[in-house]
C-alpha positions in Angstrom: 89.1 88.4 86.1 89.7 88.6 89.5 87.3 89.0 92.6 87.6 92.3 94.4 88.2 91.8 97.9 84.8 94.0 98.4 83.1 91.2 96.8 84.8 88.1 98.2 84.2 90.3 102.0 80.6 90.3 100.5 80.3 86.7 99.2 81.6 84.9 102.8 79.5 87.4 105.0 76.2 85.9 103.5 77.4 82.6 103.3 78.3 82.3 107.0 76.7 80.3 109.8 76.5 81.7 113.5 79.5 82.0 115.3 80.6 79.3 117.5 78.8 78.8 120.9 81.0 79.0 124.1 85.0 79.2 123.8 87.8 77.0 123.5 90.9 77.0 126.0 94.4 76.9 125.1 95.8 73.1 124.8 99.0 73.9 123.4 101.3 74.9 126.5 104.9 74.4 125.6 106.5 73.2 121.8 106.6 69.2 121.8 110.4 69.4 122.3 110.6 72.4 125.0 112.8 74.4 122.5 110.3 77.2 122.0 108.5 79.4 124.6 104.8 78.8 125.1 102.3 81.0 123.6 100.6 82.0 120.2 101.9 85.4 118.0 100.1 87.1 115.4 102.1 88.5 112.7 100.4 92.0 112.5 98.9 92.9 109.0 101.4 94.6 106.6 102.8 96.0 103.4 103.4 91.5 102.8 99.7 91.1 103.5 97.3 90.8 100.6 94.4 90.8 102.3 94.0 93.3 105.7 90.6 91.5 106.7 92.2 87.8 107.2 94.5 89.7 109.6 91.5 90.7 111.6 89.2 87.6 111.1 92.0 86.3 113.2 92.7 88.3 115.1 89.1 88.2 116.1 88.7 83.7 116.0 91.3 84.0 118.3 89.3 86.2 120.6 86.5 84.6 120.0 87.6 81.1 121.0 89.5 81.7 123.9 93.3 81.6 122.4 95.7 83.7 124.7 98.1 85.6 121.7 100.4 88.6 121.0 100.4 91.0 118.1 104.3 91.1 116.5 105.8 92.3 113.7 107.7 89.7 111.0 111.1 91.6 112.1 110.2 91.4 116.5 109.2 88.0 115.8 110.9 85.7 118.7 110.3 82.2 118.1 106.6 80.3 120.1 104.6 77.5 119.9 102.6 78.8 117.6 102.8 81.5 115.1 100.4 82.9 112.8 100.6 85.2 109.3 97.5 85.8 107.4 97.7 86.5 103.9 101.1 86.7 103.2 101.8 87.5 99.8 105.4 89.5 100.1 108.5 88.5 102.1 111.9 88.3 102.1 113.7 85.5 101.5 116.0 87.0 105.1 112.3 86.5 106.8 111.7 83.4 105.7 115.1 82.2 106.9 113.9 83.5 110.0 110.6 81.4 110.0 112.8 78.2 109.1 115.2 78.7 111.9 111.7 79.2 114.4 110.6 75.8 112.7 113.6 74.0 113.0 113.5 75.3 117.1 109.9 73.7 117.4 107.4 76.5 116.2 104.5 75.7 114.4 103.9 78.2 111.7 100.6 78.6 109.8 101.4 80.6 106.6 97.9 81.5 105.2 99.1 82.5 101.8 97.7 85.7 100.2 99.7 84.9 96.8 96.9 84.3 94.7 95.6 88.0 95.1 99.5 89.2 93.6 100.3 90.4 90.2 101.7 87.7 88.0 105.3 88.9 88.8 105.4 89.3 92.5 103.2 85.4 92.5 106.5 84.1 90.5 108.8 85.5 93.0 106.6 84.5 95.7 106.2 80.8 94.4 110.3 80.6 93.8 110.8 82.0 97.6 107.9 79.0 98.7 110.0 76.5 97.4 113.7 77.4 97.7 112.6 77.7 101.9 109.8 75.5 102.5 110.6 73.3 99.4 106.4 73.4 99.0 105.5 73.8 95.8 102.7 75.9 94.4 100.9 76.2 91.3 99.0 79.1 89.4 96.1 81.0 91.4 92.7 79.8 90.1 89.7 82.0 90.3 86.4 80.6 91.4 84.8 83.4 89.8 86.5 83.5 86.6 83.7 81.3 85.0 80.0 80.5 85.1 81.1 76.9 85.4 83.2 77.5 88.4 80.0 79.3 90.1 77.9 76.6 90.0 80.4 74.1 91.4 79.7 73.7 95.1 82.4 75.8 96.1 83.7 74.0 99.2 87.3 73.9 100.6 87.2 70.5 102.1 89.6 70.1 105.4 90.7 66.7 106.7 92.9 67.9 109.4 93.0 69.1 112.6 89.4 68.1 111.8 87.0 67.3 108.8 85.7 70.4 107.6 83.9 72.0 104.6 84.7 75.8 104.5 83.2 78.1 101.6 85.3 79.7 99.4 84.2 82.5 96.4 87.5 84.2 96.1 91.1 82.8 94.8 92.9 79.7 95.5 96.3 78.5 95.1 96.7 74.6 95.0 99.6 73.1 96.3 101.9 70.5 94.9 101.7 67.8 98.2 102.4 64.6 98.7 99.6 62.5 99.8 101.0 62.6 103.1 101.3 66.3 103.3 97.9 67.5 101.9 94.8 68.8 104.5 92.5 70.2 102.6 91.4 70.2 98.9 89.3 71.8 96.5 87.8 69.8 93.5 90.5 67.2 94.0 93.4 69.9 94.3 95.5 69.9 97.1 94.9 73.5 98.4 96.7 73.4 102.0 99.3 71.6 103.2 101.2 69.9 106.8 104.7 69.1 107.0 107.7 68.8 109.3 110.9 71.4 109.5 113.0 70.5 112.0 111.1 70.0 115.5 108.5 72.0 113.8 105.4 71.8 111.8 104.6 74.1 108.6 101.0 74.2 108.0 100.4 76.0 104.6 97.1 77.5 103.3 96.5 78.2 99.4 93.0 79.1 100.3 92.4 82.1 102.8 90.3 81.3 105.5 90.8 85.0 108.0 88.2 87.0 105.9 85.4 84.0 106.8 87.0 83.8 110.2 85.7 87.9 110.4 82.7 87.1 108.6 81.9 84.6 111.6 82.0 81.4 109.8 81.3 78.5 112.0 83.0 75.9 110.3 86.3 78.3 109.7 86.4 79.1 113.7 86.2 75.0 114.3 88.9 74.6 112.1 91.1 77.4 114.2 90.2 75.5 117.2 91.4 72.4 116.3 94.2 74.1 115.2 95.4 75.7 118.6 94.4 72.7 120.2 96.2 69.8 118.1 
């Protein structure tokens, strides 16, 4: 059955390392086409976000590492350089339009995708919207603690861009169907997070939520954000 998120909270509190020494500055000063404004924006947690934490771990790795960003709303977002959403797990397909026409302007978008927390229902729906937009495909939520088996498996979400990373994860995944080209990060051999192109922009996709170890104070989670408002 599924984790609780009391448990998962639980689970990547223990299992975190320090937090990062010193801070990181902001490398990322203007979209690489000049279409977008300069600046990162963090989708505000919401009735669409599955898990309230990841929008604070955020919020908080942001903070933490020296990243300059603004709190919006999916329907005030204008279109940056960067823009994040933690834990996404219901939006319209009008929103997602909206995200696609930011892409296609230059925005990179990191969709951390909350999904595998839904009810079997709202996943499908989510999963169709995924792919008619993004054309990412996903497959079926897996539990890490649905089985002893998967509890004694070094549970590791391994991250080969912005930077090679292994990042614990005790909660729910959903793995992602990427070409070889596209895939950053996997779990097992499954393709758990994904890069890709939209326009001028760049989608970067996560099956695997990283903002609750991001509050928790991972340090190999905060590296990753780093990178990631660096690259």
């Amino acid at each position: 059955m599924p984790i609780s998120r009391r448990r998962f909270l639980g689970c990547a509190a223990g299992a975190s390392a320090a937090g990062l020494a010193g801070s990181f500055g902001w490398a990322r000063t203007a979209s690489r086409n000049g279409a977008v404004a300069p600046g990162c924006k963090l989708v505000v947690s919401g009735p669409g976000c599955a898990l309230q934490e990841s929008a604070a771990g955020y919020e908080s790795a942001l903070s933490s590492v020296g990243v300059r960003f603004q709190h919006a709303s999916l329907q005030s977002l204008t279109p940056v350089s960067t823009i994040i959403l933690p834990a996404v797990a219901s939006v319209s397909q009008a929103d997602l339009a909206r995200l696609v026409d930011f892409l296609e302007s230059g925005s990179t978008v990191l969709f951390e995708s909350g999904a595998a927390f839904s009810a079997p229902g709202e996943f499908s729906f989510h999963r169709r919207l995924i792919k008619r937009m993004f054309g990412l495909g996903l497959h079926s939520p897996i539990g890490l603690w649905d089985s002893a088996d998967s509890f004694k498996r070094s549970p590791y979400v391994d991250y080969r861009w912005p930077l090679e990373v292994k990042v614990r994860d005790f909660s729910r995944i959903v793995p992602v169907d990427a070409a070889d080209g596209d895939a950053i990060a996997w779990f097992h051999g499954l393709p758990v997070a994904a890069r890709r192109r939209v326009g001028n922009g760049t989608l970067v996709f996560l099956g695997s939520p990283l903002g609750p170890h991001l509050l928790s104070g991972d340090r190999e989670a905060r590296r990753w954000l780093a990178a990631f408002c660096s690259s």
